[in-house]
C-alpha positions in Angstrom: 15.5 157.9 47.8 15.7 155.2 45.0 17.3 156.0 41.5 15.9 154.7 38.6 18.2 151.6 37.2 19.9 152.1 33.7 17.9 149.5 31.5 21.2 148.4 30.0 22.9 148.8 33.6 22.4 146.3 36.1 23.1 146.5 39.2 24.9 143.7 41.1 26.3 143.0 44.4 28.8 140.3 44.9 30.0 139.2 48.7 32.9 138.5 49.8 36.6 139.4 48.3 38.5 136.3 48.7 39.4 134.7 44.8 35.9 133.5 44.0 34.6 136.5 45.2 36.9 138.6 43.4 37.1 136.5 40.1 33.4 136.3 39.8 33.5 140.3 40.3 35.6 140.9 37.7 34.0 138.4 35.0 30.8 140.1 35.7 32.3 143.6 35.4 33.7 142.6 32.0 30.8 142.2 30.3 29.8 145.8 30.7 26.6 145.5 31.2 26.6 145.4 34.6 27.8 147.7 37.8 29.6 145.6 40.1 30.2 146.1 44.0 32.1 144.2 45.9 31.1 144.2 49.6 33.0 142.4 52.4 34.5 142.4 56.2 38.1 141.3 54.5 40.0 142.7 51.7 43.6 141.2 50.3 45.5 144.5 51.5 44.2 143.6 55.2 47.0 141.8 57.8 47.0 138.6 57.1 44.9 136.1 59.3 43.0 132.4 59.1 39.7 135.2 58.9 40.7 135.5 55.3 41.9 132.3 53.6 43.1 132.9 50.3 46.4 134.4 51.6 47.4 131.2 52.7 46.3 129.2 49.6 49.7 127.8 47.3 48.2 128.0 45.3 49.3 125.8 42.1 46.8 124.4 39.1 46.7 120.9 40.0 43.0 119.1 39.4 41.8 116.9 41.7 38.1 116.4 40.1 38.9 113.0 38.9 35.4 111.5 37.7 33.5 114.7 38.3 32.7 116.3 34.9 31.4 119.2 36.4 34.3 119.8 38.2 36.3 119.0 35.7 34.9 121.6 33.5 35.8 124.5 35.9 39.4 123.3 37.0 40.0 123.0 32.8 38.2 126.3 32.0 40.3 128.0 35.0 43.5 126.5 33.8 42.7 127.8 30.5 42.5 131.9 31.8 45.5 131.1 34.3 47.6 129.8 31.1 47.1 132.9 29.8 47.5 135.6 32.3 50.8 133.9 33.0 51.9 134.2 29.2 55.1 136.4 28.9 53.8 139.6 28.4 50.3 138.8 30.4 48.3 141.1 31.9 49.5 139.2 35.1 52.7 137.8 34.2 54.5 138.9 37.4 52.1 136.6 39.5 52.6 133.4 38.1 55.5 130.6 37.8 55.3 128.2 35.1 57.4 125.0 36.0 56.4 121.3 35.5 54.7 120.0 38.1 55.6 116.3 39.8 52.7 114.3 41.4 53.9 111.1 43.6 50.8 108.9 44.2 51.7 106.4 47.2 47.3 105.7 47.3 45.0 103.5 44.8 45.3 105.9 41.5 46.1 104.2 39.1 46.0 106.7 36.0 45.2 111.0 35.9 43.2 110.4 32.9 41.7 113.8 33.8 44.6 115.7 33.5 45.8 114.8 30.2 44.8 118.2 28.8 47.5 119.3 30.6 50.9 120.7 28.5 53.9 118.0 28.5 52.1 115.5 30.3 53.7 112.4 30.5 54.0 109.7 33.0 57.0 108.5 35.2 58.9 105.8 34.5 59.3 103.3 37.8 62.7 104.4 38.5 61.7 108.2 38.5 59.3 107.3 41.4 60.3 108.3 45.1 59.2 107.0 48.5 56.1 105.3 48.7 54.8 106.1 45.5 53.5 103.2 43.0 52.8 105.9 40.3 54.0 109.3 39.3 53.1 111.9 36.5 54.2 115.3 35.3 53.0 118.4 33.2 53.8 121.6 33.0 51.6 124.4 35.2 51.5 127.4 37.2 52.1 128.5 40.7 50.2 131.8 42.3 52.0 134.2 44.6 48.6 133.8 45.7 48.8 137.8 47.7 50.4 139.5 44.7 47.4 137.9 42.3 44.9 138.9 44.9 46.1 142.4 45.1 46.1 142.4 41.0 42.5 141.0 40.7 41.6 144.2 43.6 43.3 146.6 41.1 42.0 145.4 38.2 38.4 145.7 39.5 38.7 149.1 41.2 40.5 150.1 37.8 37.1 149.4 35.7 35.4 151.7 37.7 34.0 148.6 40.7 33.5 149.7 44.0 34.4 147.9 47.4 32.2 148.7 50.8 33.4 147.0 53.9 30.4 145.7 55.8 30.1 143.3 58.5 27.0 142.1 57.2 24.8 139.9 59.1 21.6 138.8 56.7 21.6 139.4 52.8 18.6 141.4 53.0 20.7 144.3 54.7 21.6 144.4 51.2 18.5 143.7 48.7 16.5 146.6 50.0 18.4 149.3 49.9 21.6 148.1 48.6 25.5 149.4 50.4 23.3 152.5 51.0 22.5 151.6 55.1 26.6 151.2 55.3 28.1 154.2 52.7 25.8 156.7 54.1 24.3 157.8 50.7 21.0 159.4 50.8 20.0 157.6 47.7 20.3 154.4 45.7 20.0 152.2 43.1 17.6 148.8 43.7 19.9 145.7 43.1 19.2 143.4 40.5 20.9 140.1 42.2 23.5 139.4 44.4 26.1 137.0 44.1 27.2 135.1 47.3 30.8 134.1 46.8 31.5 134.2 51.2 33.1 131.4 51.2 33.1 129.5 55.0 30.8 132.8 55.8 28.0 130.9 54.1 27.2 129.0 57.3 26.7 131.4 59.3 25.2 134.7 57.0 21.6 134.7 57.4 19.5 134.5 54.5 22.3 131.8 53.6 23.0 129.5 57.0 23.9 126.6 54.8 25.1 123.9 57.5 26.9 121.8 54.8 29.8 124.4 55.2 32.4 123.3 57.0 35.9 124.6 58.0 38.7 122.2 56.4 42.1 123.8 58.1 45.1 123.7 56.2 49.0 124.7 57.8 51.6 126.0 55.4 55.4 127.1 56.0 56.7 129.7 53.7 60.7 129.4 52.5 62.8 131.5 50.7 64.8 129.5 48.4 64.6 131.1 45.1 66.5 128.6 43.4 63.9 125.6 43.6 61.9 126.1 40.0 59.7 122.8 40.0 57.1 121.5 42.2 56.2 118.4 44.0 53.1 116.5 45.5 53.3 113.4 47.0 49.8 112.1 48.3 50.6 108.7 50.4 47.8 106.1 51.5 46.9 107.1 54.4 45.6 110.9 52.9 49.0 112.0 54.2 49.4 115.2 51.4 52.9 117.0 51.2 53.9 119.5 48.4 56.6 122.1 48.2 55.3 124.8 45.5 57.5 127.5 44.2 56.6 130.9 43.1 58.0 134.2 41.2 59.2 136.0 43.9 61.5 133.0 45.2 59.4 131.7 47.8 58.4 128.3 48.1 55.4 127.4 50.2 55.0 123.9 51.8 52.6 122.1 53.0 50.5 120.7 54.1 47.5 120.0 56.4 43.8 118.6 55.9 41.9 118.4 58.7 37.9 118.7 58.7 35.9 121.0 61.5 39.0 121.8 63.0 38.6 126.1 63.8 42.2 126.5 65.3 43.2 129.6 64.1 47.0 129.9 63.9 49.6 127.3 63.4 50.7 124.7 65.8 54.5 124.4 66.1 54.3 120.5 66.1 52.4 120.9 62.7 55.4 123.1 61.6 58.1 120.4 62.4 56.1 117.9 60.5 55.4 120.0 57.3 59.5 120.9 57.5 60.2 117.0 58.0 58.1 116.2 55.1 59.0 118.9 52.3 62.3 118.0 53.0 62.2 114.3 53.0 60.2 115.2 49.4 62.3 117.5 48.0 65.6 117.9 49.4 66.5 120.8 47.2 64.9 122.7 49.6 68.0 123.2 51.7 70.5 126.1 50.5 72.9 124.4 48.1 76.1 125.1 50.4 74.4 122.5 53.4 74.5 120.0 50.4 77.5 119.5 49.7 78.7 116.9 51.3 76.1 115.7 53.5 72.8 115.0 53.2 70.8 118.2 54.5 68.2 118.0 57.9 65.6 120.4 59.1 67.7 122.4 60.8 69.4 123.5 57.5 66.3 125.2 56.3 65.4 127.4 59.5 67.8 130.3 58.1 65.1 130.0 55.2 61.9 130.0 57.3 59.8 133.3 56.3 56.7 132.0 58.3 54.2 129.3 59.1 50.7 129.8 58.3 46.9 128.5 58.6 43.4 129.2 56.9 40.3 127.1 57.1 38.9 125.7 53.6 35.3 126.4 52.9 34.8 122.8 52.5 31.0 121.7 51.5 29.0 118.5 51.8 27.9 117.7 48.2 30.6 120.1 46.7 30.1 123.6 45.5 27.1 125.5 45.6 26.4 127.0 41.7 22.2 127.7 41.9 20.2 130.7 41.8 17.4 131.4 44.8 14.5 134.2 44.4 14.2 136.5 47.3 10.6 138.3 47.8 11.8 141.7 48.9 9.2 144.1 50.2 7.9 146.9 47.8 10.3 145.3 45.6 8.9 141.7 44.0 11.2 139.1 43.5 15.6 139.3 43.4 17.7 136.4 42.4 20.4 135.6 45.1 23.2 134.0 42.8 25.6 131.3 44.8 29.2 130.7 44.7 30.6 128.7 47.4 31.8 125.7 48.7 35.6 125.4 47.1 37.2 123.3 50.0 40.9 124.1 48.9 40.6 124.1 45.1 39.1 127.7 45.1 42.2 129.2 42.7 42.1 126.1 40.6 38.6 126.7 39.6 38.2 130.4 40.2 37.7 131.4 36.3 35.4 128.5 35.6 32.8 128.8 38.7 32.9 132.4 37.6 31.9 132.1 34.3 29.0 129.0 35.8 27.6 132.2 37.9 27.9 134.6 35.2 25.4 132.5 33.3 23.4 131.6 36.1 23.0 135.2 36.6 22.3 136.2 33.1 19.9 133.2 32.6 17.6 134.4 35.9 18.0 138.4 34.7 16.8 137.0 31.1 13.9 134.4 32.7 12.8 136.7 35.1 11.5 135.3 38.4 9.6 131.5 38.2 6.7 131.1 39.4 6.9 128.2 41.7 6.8 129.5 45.0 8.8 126.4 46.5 12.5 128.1 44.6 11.9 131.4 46.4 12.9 132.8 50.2 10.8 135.6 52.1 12.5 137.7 53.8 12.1 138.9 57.5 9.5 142.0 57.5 10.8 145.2 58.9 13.1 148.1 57.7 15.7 145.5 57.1 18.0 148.4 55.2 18.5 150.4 58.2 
């Protein structure tokens, strides 16, 4: 049996729970207008695995939109809320690191006019350069323990009262007729208002989505413990080779790393391992305990007493970028919903979490407010049938 919707409450269904997922939640939830579900197959308190990706992100706030304004806008608007959960004090201080941030170009950059915004930025002298590098800058900036600010943006949902349903779901419109009502078991419900799509590499193959620009872009990590590195280091050479070492609050330091397009391999390679080790080291040698540095200059084997792990997860990379638009569904008895999406981060998801939420927040509000258009070519049919069920 259908409720009848609060006119002040709307009722909105976000999918998926990795960072954009649960970042767009919460924005929405904020505004407290709106109840908020979150339904996915995998939640940051799940064992880890390559199914969910934002475990294995760095993750630190380091642009890479260059000449895209758009992008531009959401890395700067995200670094803006990071900054200040990570303020002493924050509402997420615990999760953060502040440290400046190093970034060795060895490719054909030759300024980061786009990161000027950033605090203490400044850039290197030639003699501060290493390796292969013809330029260098530095800023100040924060590194996630990406599964403690997952677990905190979980709380902080379920805390204002949002709900989480674990579904398998195979086509939105499981959702838009009957809502999490088919999965929960309830005997009634509330219609939905929109849905927000935030499924990350799931977008290419959830019907009602299928988008075939999606594309898996895998990524290999190793995870140290050597809680006295406090800085960061990137060094991007000209080939695309990309190597960082990223510390964070709880003394780990995650290195890195791997960017290789459709590959769906789903747990580390060994091989990859040794090469990440050789790398991070040969960047930043602090990495080995300070007693093997002594007198010698330290070697991979020095930091295997240190190895907590290797990992992998597969980017939801996206042909054109992400996807911020809004699609009308015709849903039976129902008229026309609007399908919010929020996809497509490739490896940047945590760097512009806070500003593609607030792009789908007023996407969202702006087709609530509109109401459904009437050009038939912006809308989707659904299949007919008791798709709820």
């Amino acid at each position: 049996m259908a409720l009848s919707n609060d006119n002040q409450i709307k009722e909105i269904i976000v999918i998926g729970a990795g960072v954009v997922g649960l970042t767009t939640a919460l924005k929405i939830q904020e505004q407290g207008t709106y109840r908020v579900t979150i339904v996915a197959e995998t939640f940051p308190t799940d064992p880890r695995s390559s199914r969910y990706t934002s475990h294995w992100a760095g993750a630190h706030h380091v642009s890479h939109a260059c000449g895209d304004q758009r992008q531009r806008k959401l890395d700067q608007d995200t670094f803006h809320a990071l900054w200040k959960l990570s303020e002493p004090g924050g509402a997420a201080e615990g999760c953060f690191l502040r440290h400046t941030q190093t970034e060795y170009r060895g490719d054909d950059l030759t300024d980061a006019e786009w990161l000027h915004y950033m605090p203490d930025f400044k850039y290197l002298d030639p003699n501060e350069l290493r390796g292969p590098a013809k330029i260098g800058f530095s800023f100040s900036t924060v590194t996630m323990n990406t599964p403690a600010y997952l677990d905190w943006l979980l709380s902080s949902f379920l805390a204002k009262n949002g709900t989480i349903v674990r579904v398998s779901l195979q086509h939105i419109s499981q959702l838009l007729e009957r809502g999490t009502s088919p999965y929960t078991g309830a005997h009634s419900y509330r219609d939905v208002d929109a849905i927000v799509v935030c499924a990350g590499i799931g977008a290419r193959s959830l019907g009602g989505v299928e988008d075939k620009d999606v594309y898996p872009i895998r990524g290999q990590t190793v995870l140290l413990r050597a809680p006295w590195i406090k800085f960061g280091r990137t060094m991007t050479e000209a080939d695309g080779t990309y190597t960082y070492t990223m510390p964070r609050s709880n003394g780990d330091v995650l290195c890195g790393g791997t960017r290789v397009p459709n590959d769906w391999y789903p747990v580390p390679r060994p091989e990859v391992t040794e090469d990440i080790l050789a790398r991070a080291l040969q960047l930043t040698p602090e990495l080995a305990p300070p007693q093997t540095r002594v007198d010698r200059d330290p070697t991979v084997e020095d930091l295997r007493s240190i190895i907590i792990e290797p990992g992998c997860g597969l980017r939801p990379g996206r042909k054109g970028g992400i996807r911020l638009e809004v699609e009308w569904f015709d849903v039976p008895a129902r008229g026309k919903v609007p399908v919010v999406y929020n996809y497509g981060h490739s490896g940047y998801g945590f760097l512009s979490s806070w500003g593609s939420a607030n792009m789908a927040l007023d996407l969202l509000e702006g087709a609530l407010t509109s109401g459904a258009p009437t050009n038939a070519d912006i809308c989707a049919d659904l299949p007919s049938g008791n798709l709820g069920n």
